[in-house]
C-alpha positions in Angstrom: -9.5 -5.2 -6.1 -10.1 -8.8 -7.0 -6.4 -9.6 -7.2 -5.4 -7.8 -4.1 -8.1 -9.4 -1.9 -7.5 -13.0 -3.1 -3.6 -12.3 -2.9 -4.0 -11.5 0.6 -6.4 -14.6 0.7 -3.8 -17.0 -0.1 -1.0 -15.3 1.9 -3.4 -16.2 5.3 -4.2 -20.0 4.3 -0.8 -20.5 2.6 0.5 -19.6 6.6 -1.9 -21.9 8.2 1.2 -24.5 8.4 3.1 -22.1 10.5 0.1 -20.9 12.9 -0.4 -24.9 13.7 3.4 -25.2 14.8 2.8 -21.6 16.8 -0.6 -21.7 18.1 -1.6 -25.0 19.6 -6.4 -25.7 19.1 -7.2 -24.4 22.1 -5.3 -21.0 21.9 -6.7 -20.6 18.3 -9.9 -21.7 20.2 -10.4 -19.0 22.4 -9.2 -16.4 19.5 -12.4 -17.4 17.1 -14.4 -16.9 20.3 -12.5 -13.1 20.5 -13.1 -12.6 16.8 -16.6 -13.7 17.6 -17.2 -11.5 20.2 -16.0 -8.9 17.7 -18.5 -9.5 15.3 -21.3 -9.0 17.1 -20.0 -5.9 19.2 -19.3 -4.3 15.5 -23.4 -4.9 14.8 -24.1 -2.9 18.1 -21.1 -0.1 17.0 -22.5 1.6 14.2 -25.9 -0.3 14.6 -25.7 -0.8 10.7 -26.5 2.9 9.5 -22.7 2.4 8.2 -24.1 0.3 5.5 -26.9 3.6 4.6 -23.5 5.8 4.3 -23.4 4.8 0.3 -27.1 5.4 -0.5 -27.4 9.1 0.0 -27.0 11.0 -3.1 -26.4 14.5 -0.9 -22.8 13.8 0.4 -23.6 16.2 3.2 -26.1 13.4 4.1 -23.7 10.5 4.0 -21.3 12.7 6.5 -23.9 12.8 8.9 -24.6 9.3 8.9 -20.8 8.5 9.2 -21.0 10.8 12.5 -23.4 8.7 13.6 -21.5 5.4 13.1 -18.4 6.9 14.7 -20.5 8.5 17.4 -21.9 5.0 18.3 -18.8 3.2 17.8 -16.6 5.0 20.3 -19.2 4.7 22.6 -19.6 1.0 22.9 -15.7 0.9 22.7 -15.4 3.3 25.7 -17.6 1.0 27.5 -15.8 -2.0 26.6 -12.8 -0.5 28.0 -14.2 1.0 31.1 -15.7 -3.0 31.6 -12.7 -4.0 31.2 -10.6 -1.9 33.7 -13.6 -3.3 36.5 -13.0 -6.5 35.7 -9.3 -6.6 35.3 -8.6 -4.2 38.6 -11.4 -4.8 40.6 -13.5 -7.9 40.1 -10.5 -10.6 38.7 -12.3 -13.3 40.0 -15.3 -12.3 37.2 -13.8 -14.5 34.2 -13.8 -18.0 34.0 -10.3 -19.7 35.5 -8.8 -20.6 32.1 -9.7 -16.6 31.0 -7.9 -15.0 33.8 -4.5 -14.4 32.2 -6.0 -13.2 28.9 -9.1 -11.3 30.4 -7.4 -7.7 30.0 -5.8 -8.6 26.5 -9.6 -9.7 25.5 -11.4 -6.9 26.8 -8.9 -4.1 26.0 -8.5 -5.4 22.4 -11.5 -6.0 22.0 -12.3 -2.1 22.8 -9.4 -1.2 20.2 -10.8 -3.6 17.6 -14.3 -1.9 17.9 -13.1 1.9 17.6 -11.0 0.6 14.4 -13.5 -1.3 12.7 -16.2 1.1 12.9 -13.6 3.5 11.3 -12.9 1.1 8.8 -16.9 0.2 7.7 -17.1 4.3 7.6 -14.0 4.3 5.4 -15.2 1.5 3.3 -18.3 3.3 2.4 -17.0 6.4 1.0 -14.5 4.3 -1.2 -17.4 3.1 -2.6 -19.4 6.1 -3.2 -16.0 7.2 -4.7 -15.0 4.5 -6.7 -12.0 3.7 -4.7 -12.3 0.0 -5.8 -8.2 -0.3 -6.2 -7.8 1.4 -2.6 -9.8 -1.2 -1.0 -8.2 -4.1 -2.5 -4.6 -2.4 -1.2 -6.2 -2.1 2.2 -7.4 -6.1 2.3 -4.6 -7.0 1.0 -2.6 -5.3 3.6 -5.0 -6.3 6.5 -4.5 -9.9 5.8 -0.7 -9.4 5.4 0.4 -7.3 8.5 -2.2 -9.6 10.6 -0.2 -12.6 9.6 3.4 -10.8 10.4 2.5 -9.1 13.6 0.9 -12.6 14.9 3.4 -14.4 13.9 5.6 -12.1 15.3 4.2 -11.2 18.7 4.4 -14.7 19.7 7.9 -14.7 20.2 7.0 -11.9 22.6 3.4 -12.4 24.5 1.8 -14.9 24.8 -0.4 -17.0 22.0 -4.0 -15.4 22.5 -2.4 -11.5 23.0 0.0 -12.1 19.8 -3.4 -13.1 18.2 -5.5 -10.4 19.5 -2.8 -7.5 19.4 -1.7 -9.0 15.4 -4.9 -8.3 14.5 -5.9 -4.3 16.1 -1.9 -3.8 14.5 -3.5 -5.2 10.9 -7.5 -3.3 11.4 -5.1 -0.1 11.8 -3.1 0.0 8.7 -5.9 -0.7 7.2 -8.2 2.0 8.2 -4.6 4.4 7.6 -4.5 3.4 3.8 -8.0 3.7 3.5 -8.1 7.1 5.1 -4.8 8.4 3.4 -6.1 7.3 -0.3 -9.9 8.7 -0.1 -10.4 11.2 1.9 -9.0 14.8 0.7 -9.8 18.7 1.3 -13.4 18.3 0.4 -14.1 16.6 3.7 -13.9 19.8 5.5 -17.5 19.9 5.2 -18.4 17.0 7.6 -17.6 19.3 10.0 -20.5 21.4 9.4 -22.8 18.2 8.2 -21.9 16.7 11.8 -24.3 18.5 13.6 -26.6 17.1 16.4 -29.6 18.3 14.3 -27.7 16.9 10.8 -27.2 13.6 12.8 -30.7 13.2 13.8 -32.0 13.5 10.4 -29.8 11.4 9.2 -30.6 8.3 11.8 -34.4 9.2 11.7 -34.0 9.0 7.4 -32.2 5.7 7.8 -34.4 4.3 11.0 -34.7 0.9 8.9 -31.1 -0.2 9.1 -31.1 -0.6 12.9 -34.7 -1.6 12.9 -34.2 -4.6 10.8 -30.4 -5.1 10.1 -29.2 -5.2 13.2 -31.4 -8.3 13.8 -30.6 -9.8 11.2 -26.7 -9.5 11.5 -27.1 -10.4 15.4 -28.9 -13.8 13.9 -26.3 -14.9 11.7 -23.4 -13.9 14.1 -25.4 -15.3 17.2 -26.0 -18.9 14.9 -22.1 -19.0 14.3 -21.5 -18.6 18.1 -23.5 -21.2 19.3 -22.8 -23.3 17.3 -18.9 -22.6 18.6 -20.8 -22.7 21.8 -22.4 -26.4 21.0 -18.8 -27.7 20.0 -17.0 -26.4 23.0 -19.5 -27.4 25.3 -19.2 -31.2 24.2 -15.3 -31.2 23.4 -13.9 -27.9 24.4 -11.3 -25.1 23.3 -9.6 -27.5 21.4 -12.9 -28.7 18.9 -13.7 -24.8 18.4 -10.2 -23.9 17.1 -10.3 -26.8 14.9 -13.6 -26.3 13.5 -12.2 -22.2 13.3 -9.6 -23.2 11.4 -11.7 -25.6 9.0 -13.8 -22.5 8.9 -11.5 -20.0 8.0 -9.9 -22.2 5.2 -13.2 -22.7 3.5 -15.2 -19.6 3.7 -12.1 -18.1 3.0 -13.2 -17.6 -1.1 -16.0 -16.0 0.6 -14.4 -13.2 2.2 -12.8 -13.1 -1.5 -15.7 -12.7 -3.6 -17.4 -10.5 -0.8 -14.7 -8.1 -0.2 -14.3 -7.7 -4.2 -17.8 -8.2 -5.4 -20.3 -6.5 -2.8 -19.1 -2.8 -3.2 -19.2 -3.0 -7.0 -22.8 -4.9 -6.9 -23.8 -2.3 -4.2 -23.4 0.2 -6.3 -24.9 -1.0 -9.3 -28.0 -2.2 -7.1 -28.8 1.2 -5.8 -28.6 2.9 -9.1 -29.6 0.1 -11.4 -33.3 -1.3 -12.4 -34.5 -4.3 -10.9 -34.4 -6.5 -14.4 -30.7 -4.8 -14.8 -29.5 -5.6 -11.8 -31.0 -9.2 -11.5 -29.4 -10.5 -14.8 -25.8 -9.1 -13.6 -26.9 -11.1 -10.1 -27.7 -14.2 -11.9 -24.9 -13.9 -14.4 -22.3 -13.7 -11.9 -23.6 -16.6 -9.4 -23.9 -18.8 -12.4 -19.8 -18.1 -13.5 -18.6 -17.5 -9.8 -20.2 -20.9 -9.3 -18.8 -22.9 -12.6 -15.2 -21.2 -11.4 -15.4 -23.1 -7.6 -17.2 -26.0 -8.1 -14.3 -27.8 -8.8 -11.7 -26.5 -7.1 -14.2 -26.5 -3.4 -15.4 -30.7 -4.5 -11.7 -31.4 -4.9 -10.6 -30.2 -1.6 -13.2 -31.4 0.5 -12.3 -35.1 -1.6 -8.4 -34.2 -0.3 -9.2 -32.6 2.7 -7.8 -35.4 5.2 -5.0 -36.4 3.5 -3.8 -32.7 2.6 -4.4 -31.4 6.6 -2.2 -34.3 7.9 0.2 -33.5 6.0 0.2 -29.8 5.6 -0.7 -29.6 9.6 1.3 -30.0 12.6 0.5 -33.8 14.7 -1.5 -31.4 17.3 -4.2 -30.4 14.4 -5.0 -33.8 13.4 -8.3 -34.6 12.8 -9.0 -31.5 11.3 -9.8 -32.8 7.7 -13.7 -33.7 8.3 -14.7 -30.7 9.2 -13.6 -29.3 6.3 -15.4 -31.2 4.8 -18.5 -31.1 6.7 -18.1 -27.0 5.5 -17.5 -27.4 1.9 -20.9 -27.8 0.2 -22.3 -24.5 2.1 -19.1 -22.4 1.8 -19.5 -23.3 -2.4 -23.0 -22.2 -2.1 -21.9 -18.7 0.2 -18.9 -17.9 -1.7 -21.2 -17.4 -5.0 -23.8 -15.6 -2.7 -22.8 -13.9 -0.3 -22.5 -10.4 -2.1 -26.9 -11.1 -2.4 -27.0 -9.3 1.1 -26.8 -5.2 -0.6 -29.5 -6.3 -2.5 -31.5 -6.1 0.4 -30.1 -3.1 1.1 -31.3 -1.4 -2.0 -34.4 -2.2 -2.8 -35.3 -1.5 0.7 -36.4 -5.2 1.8 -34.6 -6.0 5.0 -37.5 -7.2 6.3 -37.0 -10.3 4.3 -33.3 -10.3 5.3 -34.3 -10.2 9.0 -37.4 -13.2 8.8 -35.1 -15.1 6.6 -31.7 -15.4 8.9 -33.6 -15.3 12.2 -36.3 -18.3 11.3 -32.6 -20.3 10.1 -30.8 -19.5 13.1 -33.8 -20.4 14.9 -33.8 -23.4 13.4 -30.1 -24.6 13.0 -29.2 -23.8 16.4 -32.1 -25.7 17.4 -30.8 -28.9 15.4 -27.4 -28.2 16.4 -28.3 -28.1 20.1 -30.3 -31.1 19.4 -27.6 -33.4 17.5 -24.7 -32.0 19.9 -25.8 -34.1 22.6 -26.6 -37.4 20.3 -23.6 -36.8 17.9 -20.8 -36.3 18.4 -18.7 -33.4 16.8 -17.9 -33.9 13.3 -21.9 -34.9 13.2 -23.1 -32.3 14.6 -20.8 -29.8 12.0 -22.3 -32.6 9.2 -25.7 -31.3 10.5 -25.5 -27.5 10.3 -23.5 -27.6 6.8 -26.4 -29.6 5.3 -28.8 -26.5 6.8 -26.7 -24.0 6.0 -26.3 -25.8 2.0 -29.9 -25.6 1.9 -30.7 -22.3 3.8 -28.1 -20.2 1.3 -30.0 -21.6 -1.7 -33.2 -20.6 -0.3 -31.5 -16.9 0.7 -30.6 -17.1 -3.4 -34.6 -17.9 -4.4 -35.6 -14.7 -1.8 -33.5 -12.4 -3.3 -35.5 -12.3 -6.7 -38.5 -13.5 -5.4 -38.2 -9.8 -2.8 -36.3 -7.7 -4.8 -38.9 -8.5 -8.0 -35.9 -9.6 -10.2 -36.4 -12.2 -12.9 -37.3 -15.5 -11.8 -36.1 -16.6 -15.5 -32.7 -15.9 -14.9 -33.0 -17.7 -11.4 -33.6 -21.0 -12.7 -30.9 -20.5 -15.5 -28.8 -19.9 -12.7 -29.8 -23.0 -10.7 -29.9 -25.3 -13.5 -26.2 -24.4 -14.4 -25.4 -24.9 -11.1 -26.4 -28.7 -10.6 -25.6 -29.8 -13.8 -22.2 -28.8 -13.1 -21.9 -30.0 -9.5 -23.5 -33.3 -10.8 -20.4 -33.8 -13.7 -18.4 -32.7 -10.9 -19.3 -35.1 -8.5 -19.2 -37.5 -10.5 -15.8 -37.4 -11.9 -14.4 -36.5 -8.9 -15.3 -39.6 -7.5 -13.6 -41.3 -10.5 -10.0 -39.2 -10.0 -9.6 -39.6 -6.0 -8.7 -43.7 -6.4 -5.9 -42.5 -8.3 -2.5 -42.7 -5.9 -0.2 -40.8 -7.2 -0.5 -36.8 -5.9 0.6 -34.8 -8.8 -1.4 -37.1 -11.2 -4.5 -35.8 -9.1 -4.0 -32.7 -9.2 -3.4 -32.6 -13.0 -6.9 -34.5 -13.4 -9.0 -32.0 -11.5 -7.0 -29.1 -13.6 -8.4 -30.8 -16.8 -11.5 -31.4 -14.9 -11.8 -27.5 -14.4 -10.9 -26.5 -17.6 -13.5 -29.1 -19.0 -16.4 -28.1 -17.0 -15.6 -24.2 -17.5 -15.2 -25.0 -21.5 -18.5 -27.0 -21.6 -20.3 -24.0 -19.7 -18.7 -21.3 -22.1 -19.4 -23.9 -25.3 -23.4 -24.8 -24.7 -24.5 -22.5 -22.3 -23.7 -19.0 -23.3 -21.0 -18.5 -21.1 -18.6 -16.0 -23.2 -21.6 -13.9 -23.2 -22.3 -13.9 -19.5 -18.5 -13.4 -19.1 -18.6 -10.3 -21.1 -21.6 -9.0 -19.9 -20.5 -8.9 -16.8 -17.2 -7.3 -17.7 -19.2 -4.8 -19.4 -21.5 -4.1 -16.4 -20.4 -0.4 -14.6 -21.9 2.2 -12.4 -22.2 4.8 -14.1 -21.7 8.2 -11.8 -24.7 9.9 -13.1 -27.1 7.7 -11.3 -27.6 5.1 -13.9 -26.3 1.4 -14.2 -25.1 -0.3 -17.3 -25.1 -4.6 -17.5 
């Protein structure tokens, strides 16, 4: 699943050359704000009971709760459609003047994208109550690749913000059709009879804390990323946001990696585990996750100018800094992220809730602050230093809530800086060097130094095979 999910990874920021000759910033602009819009619609489609789908252990359960998501979710996409159709037919004078040629290709796909993904989080779950790791890792891997040929494609044929939109509901369908096709089999005949009105209403009432407390918290942290788009386009417009979309994309983009390939596996190894079990595999794999990137995430931020001018059409430029501005808290996220099921588990999204709406109370305060003394860049320099700080603290909560081992946590953190320190360091020491391919061939050695050093003197082969080792076992117990 790994493999699959990082190939289709690469594939989407190894085309980021062609979308900058295709798609001009303020096109790609107005598609983050349509995949931003998406994000928060998907919180209210489902209202999060799609995460509760893999805790049941009565399958009969979980098919009540996935009635429930899809019940909700073609709901909100009906109404998103039948908004649409007013706006579009009767009230075109509702969107902005720039909007009005892309209004109906917003509102319509954004209706599709909804019915879709709420299929695919249903669809996601059972793979993982299944063990259909290798299915999900075809059905990233294919997301990411048809998104980037039917864009790509379309443009020759609509225009830049529908090929976008339209590539992407093309892409969220095949890959709710593999996932479908690959997991589900005769034995679902019985969500017929688990979909009942009554079945659903036990279900929702069982699972009443998801929507009480994870819906706030994923409207904070999808709310904080808008405004802060907001902030950007505000001072500079359409053309800032796709920039700092694009920067965005490239750097989190090892996040969506490690999320997509760890969090099902740690999901289900956190909901049948113990707590000391499951918080040495948690510790054990943000320590290696985070020796494996450090490198590779200080080395491009070091090259990120240089590499965007040159990789990057003469209508991206400037695009290097906020790349930079991004990289210390995407390095922190990327080993992280996955933290979130833990949550999820141990039944503490309280915590989750307080902890991402006091930050996005506080960065968009800062960021609303600093956007009208700074100017862009600074004010992206501002909310990655928050954010660098705010995922460490997230790290701390998660053992401190979840009653892990607070041991383990400071090996953890102590790994961590040493390495980013040595990183730093020599970093600084390669980047004077002019020639290219000598660079390159420094931070390799660099990698493979700070990786051998961690595996020498501080136990990492037996991290590394722990962690190999670690399984969810069927029968309701988990091994590390």
């Amino acid at each position: 699943m790994g493999a699959l999910t990082a190939a289709g990874q690469l594939l989407i920021v190894g085309t980021l050359p062609s979308y900058s000759r295709v798609f001009d910033p303020g096109t790609y602009g107005e598609y983050v704000i349509f995949v931003g819009a998406f994000t928060v619609v998907s919180v209210f489609a489902g209202m999060r009971y799609d995460s509760a789908i893999v805790l049941p252990r009565s399958e009969g359960l979980a098919a009540a709760l996935s009635a429930v998501v899809i019940t909700i979710g073609m709901a909100v996409a009906a109404l998103i459609a039948m908004f649409t159709v007013l706006a579009v037919t009767r009230a075109p004078g509702l969107m902005p003047g720039r909007w009005a040629h892309g209004e109906g290709h917003f509102g319509y796909g954004l209706a599709a994208a909804t019915a879709l993904g709420t299929l695919q989080r249903c669809l996601t779950a059972w793979c993982i109550r299944r063990g259909r790791f290798l299915v999900m890792g075809w059905g990233q891997f294919l997301l990411a690749l048809v998104t980037v040929g039917a864009q790509l494609s379309l443009a020759h044929l609509a225009g830049g913000l529908a090929a976008l939109i339209w590539g992407l509901v093309c892409a969220m369908g095949v890959q709710a059709g593999c996932l479908a096709i690959f997991t589900l089999d005769s034995r679902d005949l019985r969500w017929t009879r688990a979909a009942s009105l009554r079945g659903m209403r036990v279900a929702a009432r069982r699972y009443r804390r998801f929507p009480a407390y994870m819906v706030g918290y994923a409207l904070a942290s999808s709310v904080r990323d808008r405004l802060v788009q907001v902030a950007l386009g505000i001072g500079a417009g359409a053309a800032v946001v796709g920039r700092f979309g694009l920067a965005y994309r490239v750097m989190f983009a090892p996040n969506s990696l490690v999320y997509s390939a760890v969090s099902p596996v740690f999901f289900g190894i956190a909901s049948r585990g113990s707590r000391p079990a499951v918080g040495r595999f948690a510790a054990g794999l943000v320590e290696a996750a985070f020796v494996a990137l450090v490198v590779p995430y200080v080395a491009f931020a070091i090259e990120a100018p240089s590499l965007t001018d040159g990789l990057l059409s003469h209508k991206w430029q400037g695009t290097g800094p906020y790349l930079q501005a991004l990289a210390g808290p995407a390095l922190v996220l990327a080993t992280t992220c996955w933290l979130d099921r833990a949550f999820d588990s141990f039944n503490r999204q309280r915590v989750a809730f307080s902890l991402e709406a006091s930050f996005t109370l506080v960065s968009v305060l800062a960021v609303g602050v600093s956007s009208r003394l700074l100017g862009a860049v600074s004010t992206v320099w501002v909310f990655g230093l928050l954010a660098f700080a705010y995922y460490w603290i997230y790290f701390l909560s998660t053992f401190v809530a979840c009653g892990f081992p607070l041991s383990d946590f400071r090996r953890a953190c102590v790994t961590a800086g040493f390495s980013l320190g040595i990183t730093l360091i020599l970093s600084a020491l390669i980047h004077p060097i002019t020639d290219l391919a000598l660079r390159l061939a420094m931070y390799t050695l660099l990698l493979a130094a700070v990786t051998g050093g961690w595996i020498r003197f501080r136990g990492g082969a037996d991290i590394l095979r722990a962690l190999v080792q670690s399984r969810v076992n069927g029968s309701g117990g988990a091994g590390y």
